[in-house]
matplotlib code that plots the C-alpha trace (Angstrom):
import matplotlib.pyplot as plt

x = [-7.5, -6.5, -7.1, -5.0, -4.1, -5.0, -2.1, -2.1, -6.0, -6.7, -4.5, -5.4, -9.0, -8.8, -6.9, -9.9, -12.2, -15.2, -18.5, -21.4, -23.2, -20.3, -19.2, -15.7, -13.4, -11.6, -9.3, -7.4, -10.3, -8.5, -9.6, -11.9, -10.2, -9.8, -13.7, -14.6, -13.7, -14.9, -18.0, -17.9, -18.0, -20.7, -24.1, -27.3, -26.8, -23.1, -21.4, -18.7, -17.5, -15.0, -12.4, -10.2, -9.1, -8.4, -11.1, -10.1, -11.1, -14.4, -15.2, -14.6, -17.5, -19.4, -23.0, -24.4, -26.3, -24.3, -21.4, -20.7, -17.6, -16.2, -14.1, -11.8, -8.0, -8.5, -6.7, -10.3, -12.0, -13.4, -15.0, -16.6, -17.8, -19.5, -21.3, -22.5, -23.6, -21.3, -18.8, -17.2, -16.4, -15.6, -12.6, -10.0, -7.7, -5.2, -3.0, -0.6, 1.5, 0.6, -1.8, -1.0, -3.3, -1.2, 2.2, 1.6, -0.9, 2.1, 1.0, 0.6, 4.2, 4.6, 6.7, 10.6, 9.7, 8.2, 8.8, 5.7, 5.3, 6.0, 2.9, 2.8, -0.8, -3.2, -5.8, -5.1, -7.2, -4.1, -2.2, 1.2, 2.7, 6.0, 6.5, 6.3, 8.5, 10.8, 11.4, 10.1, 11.3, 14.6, 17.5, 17.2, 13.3, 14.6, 17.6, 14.9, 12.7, 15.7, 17.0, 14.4, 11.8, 14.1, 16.8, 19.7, 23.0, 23.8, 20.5, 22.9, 23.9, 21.3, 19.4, 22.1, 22.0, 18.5, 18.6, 21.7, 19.7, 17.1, 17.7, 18.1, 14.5, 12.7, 12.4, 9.5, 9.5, 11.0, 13.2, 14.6, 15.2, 16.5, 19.0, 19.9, 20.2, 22.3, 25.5, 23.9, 22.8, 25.8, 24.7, 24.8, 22.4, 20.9, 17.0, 16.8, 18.3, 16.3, 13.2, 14.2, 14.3, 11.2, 9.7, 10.5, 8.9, 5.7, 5.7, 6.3, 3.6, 1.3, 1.9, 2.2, 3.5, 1.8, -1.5, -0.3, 0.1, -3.4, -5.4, -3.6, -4.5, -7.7, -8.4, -8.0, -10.3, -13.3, -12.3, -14.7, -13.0, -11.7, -12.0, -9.3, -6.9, -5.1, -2.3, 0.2, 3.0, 5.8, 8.7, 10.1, 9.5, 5.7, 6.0, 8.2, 5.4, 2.6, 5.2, 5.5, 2.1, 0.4, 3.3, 2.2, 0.1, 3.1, 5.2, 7.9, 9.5, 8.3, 4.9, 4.9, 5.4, 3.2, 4.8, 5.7, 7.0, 4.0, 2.3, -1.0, -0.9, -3.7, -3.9, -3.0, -0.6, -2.1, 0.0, 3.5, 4.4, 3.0, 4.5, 3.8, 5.0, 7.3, 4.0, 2.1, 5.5, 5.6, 2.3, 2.2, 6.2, 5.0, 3.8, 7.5, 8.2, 4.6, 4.6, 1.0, 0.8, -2.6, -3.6, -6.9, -8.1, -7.6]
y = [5.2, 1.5, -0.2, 2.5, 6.1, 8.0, 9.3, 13.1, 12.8, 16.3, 16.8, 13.4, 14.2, 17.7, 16.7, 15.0, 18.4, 16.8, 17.4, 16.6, 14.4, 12.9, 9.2, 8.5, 5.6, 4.6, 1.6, 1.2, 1.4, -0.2, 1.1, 3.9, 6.7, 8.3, 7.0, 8.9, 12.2, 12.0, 11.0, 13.6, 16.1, 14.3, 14.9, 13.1, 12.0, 11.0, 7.4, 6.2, 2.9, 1.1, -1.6, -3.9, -7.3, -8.0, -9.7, -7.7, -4.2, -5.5, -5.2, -1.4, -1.0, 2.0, 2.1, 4.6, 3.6, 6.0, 3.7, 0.2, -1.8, -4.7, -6.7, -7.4, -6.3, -2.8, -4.4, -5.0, -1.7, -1.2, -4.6, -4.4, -0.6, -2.0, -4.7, -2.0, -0.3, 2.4, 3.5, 6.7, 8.4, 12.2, 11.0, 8.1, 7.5, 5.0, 5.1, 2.0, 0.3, -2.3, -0.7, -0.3, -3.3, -5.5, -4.3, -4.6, -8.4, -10.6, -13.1, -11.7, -11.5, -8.0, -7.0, -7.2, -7.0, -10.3, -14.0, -15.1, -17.7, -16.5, -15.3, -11.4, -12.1, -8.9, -11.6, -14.5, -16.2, -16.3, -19.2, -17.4, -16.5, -15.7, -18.8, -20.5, -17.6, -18.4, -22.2, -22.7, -20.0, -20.9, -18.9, -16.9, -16.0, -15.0, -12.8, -10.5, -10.2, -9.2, -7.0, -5.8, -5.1, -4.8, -2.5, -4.8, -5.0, -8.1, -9.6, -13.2, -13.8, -13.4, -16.0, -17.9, -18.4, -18.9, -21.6, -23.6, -22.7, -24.9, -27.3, -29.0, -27.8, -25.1, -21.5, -21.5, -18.1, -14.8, -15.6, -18.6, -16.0, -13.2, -16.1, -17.1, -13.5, -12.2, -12.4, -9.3, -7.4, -5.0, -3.4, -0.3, -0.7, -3.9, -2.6, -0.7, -3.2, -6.3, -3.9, -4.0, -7.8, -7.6, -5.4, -7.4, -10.5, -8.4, -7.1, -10.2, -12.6, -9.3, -8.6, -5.0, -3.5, -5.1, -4.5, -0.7, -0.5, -2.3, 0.1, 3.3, 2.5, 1.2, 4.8, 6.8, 5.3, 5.3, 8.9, 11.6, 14.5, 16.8, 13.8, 13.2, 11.0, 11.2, 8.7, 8.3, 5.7, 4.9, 4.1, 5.2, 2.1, 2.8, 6.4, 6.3, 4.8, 7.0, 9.6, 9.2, 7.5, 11.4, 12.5, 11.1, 7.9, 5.1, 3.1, 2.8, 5.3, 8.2, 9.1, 9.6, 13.6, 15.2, 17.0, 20.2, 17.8, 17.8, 14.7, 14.6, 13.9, 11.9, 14.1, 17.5, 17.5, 19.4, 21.4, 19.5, 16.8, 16.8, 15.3, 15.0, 17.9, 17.1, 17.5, 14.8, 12.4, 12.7, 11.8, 8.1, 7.8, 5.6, 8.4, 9.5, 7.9, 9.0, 10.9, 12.3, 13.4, 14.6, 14.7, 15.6, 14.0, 16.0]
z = [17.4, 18.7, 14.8, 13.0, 13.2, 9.9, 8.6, 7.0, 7.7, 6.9, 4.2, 2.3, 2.4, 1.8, -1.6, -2.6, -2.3, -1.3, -3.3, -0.5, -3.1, -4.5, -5.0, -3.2, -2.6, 0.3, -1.5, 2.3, 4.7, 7.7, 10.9, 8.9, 10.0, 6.7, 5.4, 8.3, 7.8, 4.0, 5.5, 7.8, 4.2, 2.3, 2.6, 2.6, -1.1, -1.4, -0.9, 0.2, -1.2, 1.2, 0.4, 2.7, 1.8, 6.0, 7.8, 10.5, 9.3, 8.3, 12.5, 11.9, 9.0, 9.3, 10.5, 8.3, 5.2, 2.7, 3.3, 1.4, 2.8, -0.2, 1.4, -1.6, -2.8, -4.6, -7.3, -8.3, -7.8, -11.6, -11.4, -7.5, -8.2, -11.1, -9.2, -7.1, -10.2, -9.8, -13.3, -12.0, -8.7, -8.0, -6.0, -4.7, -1.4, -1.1, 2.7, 1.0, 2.9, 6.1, 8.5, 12.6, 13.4, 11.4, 12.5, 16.3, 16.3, 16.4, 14.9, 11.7, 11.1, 9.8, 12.6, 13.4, 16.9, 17.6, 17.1, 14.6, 12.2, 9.0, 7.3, 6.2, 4.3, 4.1, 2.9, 5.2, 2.7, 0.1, 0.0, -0.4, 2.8, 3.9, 5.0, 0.8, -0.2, 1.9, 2.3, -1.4, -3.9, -6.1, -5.5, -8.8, -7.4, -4.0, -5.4, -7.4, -4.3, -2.0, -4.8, -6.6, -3.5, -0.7, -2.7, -1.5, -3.4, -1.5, -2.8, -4.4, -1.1, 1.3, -1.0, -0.9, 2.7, 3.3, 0.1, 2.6, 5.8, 5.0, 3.3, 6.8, 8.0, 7.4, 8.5, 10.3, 12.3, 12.5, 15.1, 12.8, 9.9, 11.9, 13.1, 9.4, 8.0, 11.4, 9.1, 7.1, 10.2, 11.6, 14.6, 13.8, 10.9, 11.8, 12.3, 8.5, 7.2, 8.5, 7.8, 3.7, 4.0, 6.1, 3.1, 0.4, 1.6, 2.3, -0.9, -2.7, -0.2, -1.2, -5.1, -3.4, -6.7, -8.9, -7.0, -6.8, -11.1, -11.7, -9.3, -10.5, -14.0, -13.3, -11.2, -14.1, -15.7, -12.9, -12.0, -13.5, -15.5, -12.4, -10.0, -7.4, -6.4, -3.3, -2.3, 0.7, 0.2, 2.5, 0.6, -2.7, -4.6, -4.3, -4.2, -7.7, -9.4, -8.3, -8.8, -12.2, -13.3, -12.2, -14.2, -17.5, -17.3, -17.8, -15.3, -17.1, -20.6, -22.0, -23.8, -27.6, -28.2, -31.1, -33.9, -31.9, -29.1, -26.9, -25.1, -23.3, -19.7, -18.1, -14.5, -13.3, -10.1, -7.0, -5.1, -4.2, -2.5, 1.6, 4.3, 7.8, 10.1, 13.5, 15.4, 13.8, 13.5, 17.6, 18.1, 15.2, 14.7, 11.4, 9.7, 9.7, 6.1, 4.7, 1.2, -0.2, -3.8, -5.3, -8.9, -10.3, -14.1, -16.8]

ax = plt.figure().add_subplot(projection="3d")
ax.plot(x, y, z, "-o")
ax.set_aspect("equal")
plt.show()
């Protein structure tokens, strides 16, 4: 597929154990690889309900009247599925992370590969881009992005830099930031770790983590009893929270026991944790990070 290449298509939709007149989501439509196969398993009666906050994947809508593309953030999904006049679903899918398309159009920004203006917006309606994050957060905000989102112990100094790198002019493109941040970049490492720094940006410009808690507990509440939930992340901040939210419903602590030192748990794991075999990593190299976990509602 030129758009996107479904990652763990099979596996991610066969979590979801399509009902033919069921009511699924596709929260990361993208290039419609995945809403295609679940398509593929519904009959004449289900729906499909699509979202994708990228005017480009909205080219890739499906021509098929059982389908309904919003074009929204899924952070939203209880109130859109509503407008539609929809309260439950049998089943969810979330591919998280940035999509093929916008890692290779360079002037998105996503990549390390190309020289781009600094931008990293999913919506490129949004008014934060990489660009404000970096030329206009304070040192103590771009420390916690670096550190907290990137997973950098040198977080204090790499803002450091960038808060002395321009203040002459600002960073306007990649090339410019890979220029400041070259101090930080030993060769032998230099790609993983410019792709943190890359990371955290993105996920800051994109409220990735935040976006990721508010759907999460928003799906357990839209998902029927026995519904699914299928989600691939790419790296362990994402997959630590949908990790331990199927676990027992919180983010963060542990759930209040009962007198005999139970606690309810909100969804049933299903099966263990799937990654992508050698075959499939050959064929899309980006899959090679991909983690799915599936729970059902209890």
């Amino acid at each position: 597929m030129e758009y996107h290449n479904p990652v763990l298509l099979k596996e991610t939709v066969d979590g979801l154990d399509i009902k033919p007149d069921g009511v699924y989501v596709d929260v990361t439509f993208g290039g419609g690889g995945h809403s295609k196969e679940i398509m593929n398993r519904l009959g004449p009666n289900g729906k499909l309900f699509g979202f994708d906050q990228d005017e480009d994947a909205q080219a890739n809508v499906l021509d098929d009247e059982r389908f309904t593309l919003i074009p929204e953030n899924f952070r939203f999904i209880k109130r859109f599925l509503r407008f539609h006049g929809i309260r439950q679903v049998d089943g969810i899918l979330a591919d998280l992370g940035v999509s093929s398309h916008q890692f290779d159009v360079a002037e998105r920004g996503f990549s390390t590969r190309f020289d781009a203006q600094l931008d990293m917006r999913m919506n490129q309606k949004s008014e934060v881009s990489a660009y404000s994050v970096v030329n206009n957060y304070d040192e103590a905000n771009l420390k916690r992005v670096f550190y907290d989102y990137g997973e950098l112990k040198n977080a204090p100094a790499i803002a450091r830099v960038i808060i002395e790198a321009r203040e002459g002019h600002p960073i306007k493109n990649t090339e410019q930031l890979k220029t400041v941040l070259s101090r930080f970049l030993p060769a032998h490492k230099s790609n993983k770790i410019l792709a943190q720094m890359y990371q955290a940006i993105r996920i800051e410009v994109n409220q990735e983590m935040h976006v990721l808690k508010e759907f999460l507990e928003q799906s357990l509440e839209i998902l029927k009893p026995g519904g699914r939930l299928s989600v691939i992340s790419y790296h362990s901040l994402e997959d630590r929270l949908v990790k331990r939210y199927i676990k027992n419903g919180m983010f963060e602590g542990e759930p209040e026991r009962d007198f005999f030192g139970n606690f309810s748990v909100p969804f049933k794991t299903i099966g263990k944790l799937i990654v992508p075999d050698a075959a499939e990593i050959k064929i899309n190299n980006r899959a090679r990070s991909a983690k799915l976990r599936i729970a059902e509602k209890i």
